[in-house]
Every structure is written in structure tokens, then in C-alpha cells.
C-alpha positions as CSV (number, residue, x, y, z in Angstrom):
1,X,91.4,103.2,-147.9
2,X,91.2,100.9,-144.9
3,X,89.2,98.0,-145.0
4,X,86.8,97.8,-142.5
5,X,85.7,93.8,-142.9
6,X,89.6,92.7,-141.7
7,X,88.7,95.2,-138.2
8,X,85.9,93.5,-137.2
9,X,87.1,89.9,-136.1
10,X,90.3,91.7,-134.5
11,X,87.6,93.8,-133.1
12,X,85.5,90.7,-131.9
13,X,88.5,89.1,-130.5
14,X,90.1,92.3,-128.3
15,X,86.5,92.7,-126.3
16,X,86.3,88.7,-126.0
17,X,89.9,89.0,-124.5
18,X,88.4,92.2,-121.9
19,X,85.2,90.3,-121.5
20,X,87.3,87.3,-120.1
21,X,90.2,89.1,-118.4
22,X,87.3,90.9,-116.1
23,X,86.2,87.6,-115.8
24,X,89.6,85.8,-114.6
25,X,90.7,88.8,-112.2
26,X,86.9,88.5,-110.3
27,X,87.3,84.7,-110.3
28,X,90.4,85.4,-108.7
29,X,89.3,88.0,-106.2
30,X,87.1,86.0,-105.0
31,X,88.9,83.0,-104.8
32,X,91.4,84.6,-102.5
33,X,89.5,86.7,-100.1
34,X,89.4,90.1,-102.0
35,X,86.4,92.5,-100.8
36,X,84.7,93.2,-104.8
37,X,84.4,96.8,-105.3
38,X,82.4,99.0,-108.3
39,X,83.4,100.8,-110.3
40,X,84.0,103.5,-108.1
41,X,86.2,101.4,-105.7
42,X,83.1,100.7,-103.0
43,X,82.9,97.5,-101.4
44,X,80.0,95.9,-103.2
45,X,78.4,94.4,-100.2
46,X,78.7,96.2,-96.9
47,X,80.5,94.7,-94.0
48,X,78.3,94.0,-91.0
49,X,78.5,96.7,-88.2
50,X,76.4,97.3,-85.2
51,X,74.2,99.7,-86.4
52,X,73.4,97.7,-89.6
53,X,72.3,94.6,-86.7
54,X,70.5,96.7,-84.8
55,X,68.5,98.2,-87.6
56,X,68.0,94.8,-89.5
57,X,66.6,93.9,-85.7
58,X,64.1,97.0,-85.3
59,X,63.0,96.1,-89.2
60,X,62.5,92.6,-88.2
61,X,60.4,94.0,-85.0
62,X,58.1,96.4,-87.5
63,X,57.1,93.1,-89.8
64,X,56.2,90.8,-87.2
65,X,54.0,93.8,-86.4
66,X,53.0,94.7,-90.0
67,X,51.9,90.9,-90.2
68,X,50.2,91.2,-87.0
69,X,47.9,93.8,-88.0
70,X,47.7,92.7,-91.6
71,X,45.9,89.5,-90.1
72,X,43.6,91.5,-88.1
73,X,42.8,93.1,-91.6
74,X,41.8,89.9,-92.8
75,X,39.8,88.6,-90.4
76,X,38.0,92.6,-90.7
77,X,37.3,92.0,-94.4
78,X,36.4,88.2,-94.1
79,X,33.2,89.3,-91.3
80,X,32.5,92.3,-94.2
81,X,32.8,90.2,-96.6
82,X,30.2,87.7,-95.3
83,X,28.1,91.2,-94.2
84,X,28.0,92.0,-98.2
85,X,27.3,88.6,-99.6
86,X,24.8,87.6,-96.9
87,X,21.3,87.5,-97.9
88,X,19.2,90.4,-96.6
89,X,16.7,88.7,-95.1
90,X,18.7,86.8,-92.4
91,X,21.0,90.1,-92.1
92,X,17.5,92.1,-90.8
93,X,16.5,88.7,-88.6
94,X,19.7,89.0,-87.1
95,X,19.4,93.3,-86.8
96,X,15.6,92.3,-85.1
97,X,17.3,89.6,-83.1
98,X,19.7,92.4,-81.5
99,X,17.2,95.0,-81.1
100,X,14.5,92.9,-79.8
101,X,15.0,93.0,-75.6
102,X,16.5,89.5,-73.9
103,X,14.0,87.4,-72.7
């Protein structure tokens, strides 16, 4: 019968040394210039094209607009807000104060 209690420190020992050689060959990669790659051999992070500049500038374009308009929002809510909260009496003074004709 083999015993299993002498496996597991050779065990321990053989992923520590996978673990670190994975470790020292990336280190290394990196060190000289290498592109990383998965798994699958794909370049982890993409090289910059045109397209990818062009679409990073429309993107940019869409949130400065999406901002735009999400400050508009606010400035909608804050005069609702202060609608809702408002006491009722000076919200019908201020309805009267519309309807009434200028003099």
C-alpha cells in the first residue's frame, strides 16, 4: 500500500514549483517586450487600431452628451422636488398669481 502522507509535501512542492515558473516566464515576458497572451494564445490587451480610436472618440462624444442631459434631469427633479415639498398654501398663491390678469 502506498502511503499517501509522504505524496503530499512532494505534492505541495511540484505546484509551488508551476505556481512560480508561470510566474518567472510572465516576469520575463514582460520584461522583454513580449505581447501576454491567454490561454488560447490572444493578445491579452488589444493593440490600438483606427477603428478602436474612432470608436473610443464617438463613446467619448455620447457621455459628454449623457452628462449633458443627465444635468438637465437634475435641475427637472430639483424644481419638482421643491413643487412636492412646498407648502400648499404658497403653491395656490403662486397658481392665483398666474391666473390672475397683469395689472
Amino acid at each position: 500500500m502506498f502511503p499517501f502522507e509522504a505524496f503530499a509535501p512532494v505534492a505541495v512542492i511540484v505546484g509551488s514549483l508551476a505556481v512560480g515558473g508561470w510566474i518567472f516566464t510572465t516576469w520575463l515576458r514582460i520584461k522583454h517586450g513580449y505581447p501576454l497572451e491567454n490561454s488560447w494564445g490572444k493578445a491579452i490587451y488589444p493593440q490600438k487600431n483606427e477603428e478602436m480610436v474612432e470608436r473610443i472618440k464617438l463613446l467619448s462624444q455620447e457621455n459628454a452628451q449623457l452628462r449633458a442631459e443627465i444635468g438637465s434631469m437634475k435641475d427637472r427633479l430639483a424644481v419638482v422636488e421643491r413643487i412636492v415639498t412646498d407648502e400648499s398654501h404658497s403653491l395656490n398663491r403662486e397658481i392665483e398669481r398666474l391666473r390672475s390678469p397683469a395689472n
